[in-house]
N, C-alpha and C positions, 0 to 999 in steps of 0.2 A: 370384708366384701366377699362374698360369697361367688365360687367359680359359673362365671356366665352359661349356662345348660346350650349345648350345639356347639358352640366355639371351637376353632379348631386349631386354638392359639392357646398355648400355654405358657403364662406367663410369672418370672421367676417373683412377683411380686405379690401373688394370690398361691395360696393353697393348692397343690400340685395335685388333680384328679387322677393322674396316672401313679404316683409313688406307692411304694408298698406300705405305707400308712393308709390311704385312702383304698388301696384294692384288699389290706387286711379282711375287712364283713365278709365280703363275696368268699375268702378264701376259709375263711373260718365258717362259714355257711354249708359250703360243698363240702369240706372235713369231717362236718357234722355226720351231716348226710350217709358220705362214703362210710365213716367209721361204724355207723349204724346199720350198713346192708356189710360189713366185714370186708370192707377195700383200702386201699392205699395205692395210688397210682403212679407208675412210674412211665409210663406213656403218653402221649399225650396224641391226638389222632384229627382231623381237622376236615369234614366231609367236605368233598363238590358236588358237581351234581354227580352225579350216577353212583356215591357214595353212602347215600342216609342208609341207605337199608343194611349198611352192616351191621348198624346197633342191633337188629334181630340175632345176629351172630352171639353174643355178647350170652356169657352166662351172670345168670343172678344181675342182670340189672337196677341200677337205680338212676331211673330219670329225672333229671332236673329242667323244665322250664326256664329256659332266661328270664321270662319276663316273673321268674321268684325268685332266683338272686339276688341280692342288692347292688346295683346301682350296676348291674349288667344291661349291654345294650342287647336291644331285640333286632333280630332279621326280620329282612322284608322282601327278602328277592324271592320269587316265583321254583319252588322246586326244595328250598331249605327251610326245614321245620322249625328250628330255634327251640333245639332240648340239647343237652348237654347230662350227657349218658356216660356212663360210672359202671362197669363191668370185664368180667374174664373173659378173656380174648386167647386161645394158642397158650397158654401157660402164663398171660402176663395181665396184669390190671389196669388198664387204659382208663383214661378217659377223654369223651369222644364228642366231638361238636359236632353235631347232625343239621347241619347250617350257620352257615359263617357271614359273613357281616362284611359288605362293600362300600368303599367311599361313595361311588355314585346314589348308594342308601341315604346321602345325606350325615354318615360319620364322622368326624375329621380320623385321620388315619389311627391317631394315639388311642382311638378307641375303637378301634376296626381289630387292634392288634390286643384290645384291653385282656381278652381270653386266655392269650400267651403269658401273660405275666401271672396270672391267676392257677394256671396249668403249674406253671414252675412253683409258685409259693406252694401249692398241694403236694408234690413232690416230683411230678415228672419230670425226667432230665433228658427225653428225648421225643421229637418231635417228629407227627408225620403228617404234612401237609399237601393236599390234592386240589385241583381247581382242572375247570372243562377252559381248552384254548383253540384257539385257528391255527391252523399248520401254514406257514409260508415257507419250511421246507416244500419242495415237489414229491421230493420221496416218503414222506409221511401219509398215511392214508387213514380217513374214518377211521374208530378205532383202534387205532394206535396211541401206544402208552408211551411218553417220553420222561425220562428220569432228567431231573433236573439238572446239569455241572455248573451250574452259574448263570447269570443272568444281565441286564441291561435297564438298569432303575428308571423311567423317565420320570417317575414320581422325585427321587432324590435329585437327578439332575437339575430338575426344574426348584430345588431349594423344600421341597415336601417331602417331609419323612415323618414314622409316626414317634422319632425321637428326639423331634423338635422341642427344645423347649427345657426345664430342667432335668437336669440327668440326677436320677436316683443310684449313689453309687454301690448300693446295697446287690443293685441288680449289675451292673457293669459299668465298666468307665465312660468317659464323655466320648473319647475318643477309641475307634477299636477297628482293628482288620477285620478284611473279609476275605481272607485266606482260609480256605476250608469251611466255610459257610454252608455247601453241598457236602454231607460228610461222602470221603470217598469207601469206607468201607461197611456203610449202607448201602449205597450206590450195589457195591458188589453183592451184597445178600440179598437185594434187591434183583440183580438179575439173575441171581441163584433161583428165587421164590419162581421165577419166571419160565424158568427152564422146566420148574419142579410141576408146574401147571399147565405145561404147553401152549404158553403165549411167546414163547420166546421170538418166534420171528415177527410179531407186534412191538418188540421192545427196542425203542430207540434211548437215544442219550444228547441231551443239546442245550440249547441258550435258549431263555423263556427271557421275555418282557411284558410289560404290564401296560397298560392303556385305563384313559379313568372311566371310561362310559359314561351312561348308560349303551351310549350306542357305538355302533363296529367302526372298526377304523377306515378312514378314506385309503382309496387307493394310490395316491401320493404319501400317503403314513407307510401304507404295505411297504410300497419302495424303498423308502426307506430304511425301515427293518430289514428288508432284504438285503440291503445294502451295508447291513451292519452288522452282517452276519449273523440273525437274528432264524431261531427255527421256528419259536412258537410264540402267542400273543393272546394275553389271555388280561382278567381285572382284578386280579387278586396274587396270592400266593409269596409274591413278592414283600411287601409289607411285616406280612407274620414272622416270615422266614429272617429278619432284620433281628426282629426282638426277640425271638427264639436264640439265634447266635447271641446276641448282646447280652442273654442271660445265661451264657454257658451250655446253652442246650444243643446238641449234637441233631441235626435239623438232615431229614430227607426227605424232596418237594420229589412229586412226580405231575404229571396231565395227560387229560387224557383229548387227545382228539377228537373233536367232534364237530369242527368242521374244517374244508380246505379255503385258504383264501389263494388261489390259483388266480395270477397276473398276463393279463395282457399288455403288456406294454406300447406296442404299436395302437391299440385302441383305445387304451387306458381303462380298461377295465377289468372288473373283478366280480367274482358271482358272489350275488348277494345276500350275505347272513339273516339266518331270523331265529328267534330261540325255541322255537319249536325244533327246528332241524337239533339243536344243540341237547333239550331233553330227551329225545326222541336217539339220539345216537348214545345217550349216557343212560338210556334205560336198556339200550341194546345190548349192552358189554357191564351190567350192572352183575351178572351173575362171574363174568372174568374176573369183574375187580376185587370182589367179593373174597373168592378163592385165591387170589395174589396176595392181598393184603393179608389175609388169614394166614397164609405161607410163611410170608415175611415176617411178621410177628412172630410165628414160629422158628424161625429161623435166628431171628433176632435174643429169642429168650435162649437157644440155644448156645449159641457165641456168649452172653452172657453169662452163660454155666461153665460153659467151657473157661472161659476167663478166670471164675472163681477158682476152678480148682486146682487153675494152675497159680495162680496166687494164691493158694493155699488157705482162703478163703481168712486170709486175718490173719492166718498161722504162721511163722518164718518157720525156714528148713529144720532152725532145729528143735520143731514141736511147740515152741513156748508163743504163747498168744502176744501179736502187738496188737496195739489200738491205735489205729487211726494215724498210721505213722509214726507212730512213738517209737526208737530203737531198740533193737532187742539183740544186745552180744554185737554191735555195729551197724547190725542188717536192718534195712531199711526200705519201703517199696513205695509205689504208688506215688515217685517222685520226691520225697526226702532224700535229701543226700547223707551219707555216709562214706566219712574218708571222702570226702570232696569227690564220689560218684556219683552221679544221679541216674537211680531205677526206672524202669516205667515213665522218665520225665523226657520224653519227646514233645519239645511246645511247637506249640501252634501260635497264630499271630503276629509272628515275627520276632517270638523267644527263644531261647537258644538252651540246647540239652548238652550236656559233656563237651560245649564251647562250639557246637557244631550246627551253625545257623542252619534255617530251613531252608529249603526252595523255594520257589515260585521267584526263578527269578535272583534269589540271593545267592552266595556263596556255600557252600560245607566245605571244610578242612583249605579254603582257598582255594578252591576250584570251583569255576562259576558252571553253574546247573541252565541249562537251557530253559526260554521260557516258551511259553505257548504261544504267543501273543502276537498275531505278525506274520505268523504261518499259510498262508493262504492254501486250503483247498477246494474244488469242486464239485461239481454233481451231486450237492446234499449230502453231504459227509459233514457231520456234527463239527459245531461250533466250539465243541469242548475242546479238540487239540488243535486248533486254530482257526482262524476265520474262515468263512466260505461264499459260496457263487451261488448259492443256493439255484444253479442249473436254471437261471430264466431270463435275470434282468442284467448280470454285468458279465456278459461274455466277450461283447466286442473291445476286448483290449482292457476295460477295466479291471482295476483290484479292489477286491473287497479286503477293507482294513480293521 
């Protein structure tokens, strides 16, 4: 029985349209491609609106059409072209989806995120995800760029995720943290890029959440969010940024503002979105983004150079070549242990390096590490070091939790 075409139920008793058996064509299609314009990509880049036009940045291009993939979905939303762009980028070889693909499209989410899985079979191991959102911070304004630290699923809350359904363990396990999900030291070369291009005092850092659309949130939702210490609200980003993690990929979400959803409470109202105002602010700041993200990739290849050559690029200290962690005279990196040490094996997700759990919250060496979580601040101070008031709706005595 053949998997029912729209479905947004994947079920363990039919043929798995999400596993890496069924997204193999797509992935071996775009390899094709890539290997015949002399690419291999190790980035992976995810446009919103004010984003398409960086494909023009892109040396030696090769564009791929969705709808000449196989058994990729096409966009439909007003402003994303639906090509999937293959070129050099700042030193590194991207490749780049010049419109992305919303559940309000009519996708169910496992194929909203289908491009991430396909990114990573081709080889990308890192991800850079953008989407346009409403600020319900006060202190965020038009064009401002908000770097992701975590977020508030209502899609997952509500029992919807796009990893419903069988888990392919090729790509990650059924069950997995979302400990570092925002990698933090993107974040940082992230606000490096920012500095480097004089946006910096545009550049925030906060809690994004997601809403399904097509249309804007009431203003009893705003509240809400506000209330839960929420800075920005947008219909995507979230989603990806799931199966990006789930498949190992070191993920940095950023958004951009483009519009304010400013609360009156005593009136209950709220001034009202249209998407005009939203392409119209993402073609304004289309030329900033352009040259941040161009930075950042720059930036990015450079931290990875650096890396190499302090790992010695393969080599152990004493000249002789390992492979791939194989020992060489004891020595061992990139988290093989040797003599019961472990190199470079700092985990994440709640694994533990030289017996010495992570944070967020756990222990190291038994000593408990303070968590975020609980923290209350005001006046639109990011949500990343603990909750806040977002400066409108809970000041009379309430806490925001």
């Amino acid at each position: 029985m053949p998997f029912p075409e729209g479905s947004s139920f994947r079920s363990s008793s039919l043929p798995d349209p999400f596993s890496r058996e069924a997204l193999q064509p797509a992935a071996d299609y775009i390899l094709v491609k890539a290997k015949a314009g002399g690419h291999a990509p190790t980035l992976g880049i995810i446009c919103g609106s004010g984003l398409g036009e960086l494909a023009a940045m892109l040396e030696r291009p090769v564009a791929l059409p969705y709808a000449d993939i196989p058994g990729f979905p096409v966009s439909t939303a007003p402003g994303h072209q639906g090509k999937l762009i293959i070129g050099r980028l700042s030193g590194m070889t991207v490749i780049l989806m010049q419109g992305r693909l919303h559940a309000y499209e009519g996708h169910p989410l496992w194929k909203c995120t289908m491009p991430v899985r396909v990114m990573r079979m081709v080889g990308a191991n890192t991800l850079v995800v953008t989407n346009a959102v409403g600020s319900i911070n006060p202190q965020y304004q038009v064009g401002d760029i908000m770097l992701v630290c975590d977020h508030i699923n209502m899609f997952g809350l509500a029992g919807n995720s796009p990893l419903r359904g069988p888990n392919d363990e090729s790509f990650g396990p059924r069950f997995f943290a979302l400990n570092g999900l925002y990698d933090s030291k993107l974040r940082q070369l992230a606000r490096q890029a920012a500095e480097q291009v004089g946006i910096e005092e545009t550049m925030r850092e906060g809690v994004l959440t997601i809403s399904g659309g097509p249309n804007y949130e009431s203003v009893a939702e705003l509240k809400m969010f506000a209330g839960l210490g929420v800075d920005c609200v947008g219909m995507s980003s979230i989603p990806e940024s799931l199966v990006a993690h789930h498949c190992g990929m070191k993920v940095l979400a950023f958004s951009l503002v483009t519009n304010q959803c400013h609360l009156d409470p005593v009136l209950h109202s709220s001034a009202a979105p249209n998407h005009q105002e939203v392409l119209d602010a993402a073609d304004a700041k289309k030329g900033d983004l352009k040259k941040f993200v161009s930075k950042f990739v720059e930036n990015l290849h450079n931290e990875q150079q650096r890396d190499l050559l302090a790992n010695g690029n393969g080599i152990n200290s004493n000249g002789t070549p390992s492979c791939n962690g194989t020992t060489n005279n004891g020595t061992t990196s990139n988290g093989t242990t040797s003599n019961g040490t472990t190199s470079n094996g700092t985990a994440s997700n709640g694994a533990t390096s030289n017996g010495v759990q992570p944070s967020n919250g756990h222990t190291s060496n038994g000593v408990p590490s303070q968590t975020s979580n609980g923290t209350s601040t005001s006046n639109g101070t990011s949500n990343c070091k603990g909750s806040i008031n977002n400066g409108s709706l809970l000041n009379n005595g309430a806490v925001a939790s």
